[in-house]
GUMIZA-728697 format. One record per atom (N, C-alpha, C): residue in three letters; z, x, y. Coordinates in steps of 0.001 Angstrom, whole numbers, plus 500000, padded with zeros to 6 digits. Layout:
<pavexs>
ALAZXY
...
</pavexs>
This chain:
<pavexs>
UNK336412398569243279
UNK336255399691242389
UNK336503399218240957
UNK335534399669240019
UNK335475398770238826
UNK336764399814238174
UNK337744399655237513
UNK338942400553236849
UNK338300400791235829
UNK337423400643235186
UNK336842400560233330
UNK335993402438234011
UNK335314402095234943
UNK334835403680235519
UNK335447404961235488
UNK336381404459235977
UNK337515405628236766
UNK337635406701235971
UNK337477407834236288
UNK337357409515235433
UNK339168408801235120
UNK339872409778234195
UNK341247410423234016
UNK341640410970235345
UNK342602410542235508
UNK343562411753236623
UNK343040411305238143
UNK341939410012238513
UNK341465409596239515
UNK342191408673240128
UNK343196409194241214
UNK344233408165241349
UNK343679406676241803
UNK344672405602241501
UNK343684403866241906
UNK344081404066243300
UNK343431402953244047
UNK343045403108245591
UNK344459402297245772
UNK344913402199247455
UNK345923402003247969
UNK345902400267247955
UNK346737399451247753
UNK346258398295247723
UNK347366397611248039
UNK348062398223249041
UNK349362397705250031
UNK348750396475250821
UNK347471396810251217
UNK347060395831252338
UNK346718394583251392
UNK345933394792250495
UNK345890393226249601
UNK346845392925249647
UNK348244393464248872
UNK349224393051248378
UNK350001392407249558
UNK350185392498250857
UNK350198391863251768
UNK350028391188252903
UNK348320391211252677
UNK347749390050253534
UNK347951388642253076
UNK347836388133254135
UNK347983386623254348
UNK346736385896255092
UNK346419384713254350
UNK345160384160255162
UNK345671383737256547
UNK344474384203257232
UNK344816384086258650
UNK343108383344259115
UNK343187382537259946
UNK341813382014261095
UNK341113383014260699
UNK341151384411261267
UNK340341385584261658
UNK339717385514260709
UNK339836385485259541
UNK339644386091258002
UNK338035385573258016
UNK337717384251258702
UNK336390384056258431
UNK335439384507259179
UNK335923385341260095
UNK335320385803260927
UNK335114387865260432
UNK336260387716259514
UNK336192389211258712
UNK334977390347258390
UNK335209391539258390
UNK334018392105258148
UNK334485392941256752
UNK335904392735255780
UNK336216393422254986
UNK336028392280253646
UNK335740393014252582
UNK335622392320251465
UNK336814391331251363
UNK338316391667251750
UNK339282391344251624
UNK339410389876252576
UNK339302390091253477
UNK339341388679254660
UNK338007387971254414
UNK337240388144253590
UNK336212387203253099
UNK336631386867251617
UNK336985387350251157
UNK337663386927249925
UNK338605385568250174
UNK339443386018250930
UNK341085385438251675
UNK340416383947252134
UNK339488383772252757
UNK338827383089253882
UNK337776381990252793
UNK337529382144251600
UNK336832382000251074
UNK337490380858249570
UNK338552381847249180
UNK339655381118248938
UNK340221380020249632
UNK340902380156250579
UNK341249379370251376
UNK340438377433251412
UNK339477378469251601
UNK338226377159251460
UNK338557376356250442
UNK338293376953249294
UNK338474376249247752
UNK339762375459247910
UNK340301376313247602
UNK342112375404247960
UNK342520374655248849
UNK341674374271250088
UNK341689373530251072
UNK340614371897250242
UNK339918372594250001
UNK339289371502249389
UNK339390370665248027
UNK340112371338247142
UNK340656370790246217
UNK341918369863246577
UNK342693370043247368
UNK343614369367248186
UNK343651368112249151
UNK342384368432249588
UNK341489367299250073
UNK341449366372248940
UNK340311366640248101
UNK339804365457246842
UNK341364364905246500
UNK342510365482246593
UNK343573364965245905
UNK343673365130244079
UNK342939365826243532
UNK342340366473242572
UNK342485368160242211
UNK342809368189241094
UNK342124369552240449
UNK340973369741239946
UNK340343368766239498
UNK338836368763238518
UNK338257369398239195
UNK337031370317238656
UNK336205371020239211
UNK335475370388239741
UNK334960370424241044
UNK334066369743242127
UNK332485369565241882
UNK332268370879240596
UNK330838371046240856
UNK330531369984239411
UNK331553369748238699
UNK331368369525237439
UNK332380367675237063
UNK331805367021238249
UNK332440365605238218
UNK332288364612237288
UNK330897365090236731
UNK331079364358235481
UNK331288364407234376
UNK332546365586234034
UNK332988366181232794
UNK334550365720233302
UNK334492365186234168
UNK336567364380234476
UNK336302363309233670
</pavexs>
């Protein structure tokens, strides 16, 4: 939900469950924006960890 939209007085959505999910296996298997997000992430940060690196992956020849 974009917040820049939102009428006055439109309360923001509940966001307990972001605030405490944790990447889990399942997540790539997810059907919520949230566990594809999670799952997706994961990826990135798995793979930057790999290279042993921060540099951006897509952009190797600007290290």
């Amino acid at each position: 939900m974009d917040v820049k939209k939102q009428q006055a007085g439109t309360p923001l959505p509940d966001t307990t469950n972001m605030a405490d999910h944790q990447y889990s296996v399942e997540d790539y298997e997810g059907g919520t924006q949230l566990e594809q997000g999670t799952a997706e992430t994961h990826e990135m940060v798995s793979d930057v960890y790999m290279t042993g690196n921060n540099a951006d992956p897509q952009n190797q020849d600007r290290v």
